[in-house]
N, C-alpha and C positions, 0 to 999 in steps of 0.2 A: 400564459405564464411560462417560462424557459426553466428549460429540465434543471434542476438541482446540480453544480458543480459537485464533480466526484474526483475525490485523489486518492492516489494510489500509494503505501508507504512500504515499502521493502527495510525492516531493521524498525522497532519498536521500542527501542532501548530509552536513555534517556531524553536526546536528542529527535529521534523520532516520535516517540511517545509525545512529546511537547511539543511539535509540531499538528500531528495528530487533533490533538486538544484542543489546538490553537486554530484550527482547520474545520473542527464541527463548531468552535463558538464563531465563526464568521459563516456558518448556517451550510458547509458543505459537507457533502457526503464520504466518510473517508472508511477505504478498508485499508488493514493493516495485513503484512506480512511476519508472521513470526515463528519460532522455531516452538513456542508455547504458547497455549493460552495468556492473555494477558485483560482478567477479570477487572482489574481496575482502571484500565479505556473500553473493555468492553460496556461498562454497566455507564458511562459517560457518550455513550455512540458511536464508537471506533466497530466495525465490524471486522474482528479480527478471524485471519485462515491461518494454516498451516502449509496449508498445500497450492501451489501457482494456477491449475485449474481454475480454482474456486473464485482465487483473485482476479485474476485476470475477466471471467464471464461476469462480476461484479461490478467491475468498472464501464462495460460497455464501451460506446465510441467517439469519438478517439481516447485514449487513454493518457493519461497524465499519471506517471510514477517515478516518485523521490526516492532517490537510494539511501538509506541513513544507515553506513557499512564502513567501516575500516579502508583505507585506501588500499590497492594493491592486489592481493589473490583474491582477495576475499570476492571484490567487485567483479575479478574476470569471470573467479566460479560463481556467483550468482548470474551472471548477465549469458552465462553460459547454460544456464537452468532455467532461465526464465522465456531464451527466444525459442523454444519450437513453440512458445503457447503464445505470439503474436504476429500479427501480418502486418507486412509492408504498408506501410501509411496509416496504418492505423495502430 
């Protein structure tokens, strides 16, 4: 049987959040990225961090991660936060 698709969702908001949702009822494995807990995807299958660490050794390899962020600074400073925690190609 082939590993369980995993995604990755940076922004939890409404947007992501219903992606999220939409992402465990097609039977995938999804963690979330968020600035807070967010108990109401968690208690639905959303494994939600706080911290990019956590994220990222969660997702395994290769990774697949959706930005759901405000267009402009917002995107530079996260994408700016997020690459010491990943490797080329993967």
């Amino acid at each position: 049987m082939p590993d369980q698709m995993k995604l990755g969702i940076i922004g939890l908001g409404k947007m992501g959040g219903n992606l999220a949702l939409q992402a465990i009822e097609k039977n995938m494995k999804v963690a979330g990225k968020a600035r807070n807990k967010k108990p109401e995807l968690e208690e639905k299958g959303v494994k939600v961090v706080t911290d990019y660490k956590s994220f990222v050794s969660y997702l395994g390899d290769p990774k697949v991660i959706y930005l759901s962020l405000p267009a402009g600074h917002t995107v530079d400073m996260i994408l700016e936060e997020l690459l010491p925690y990943l490797r080329q190609g993967m």
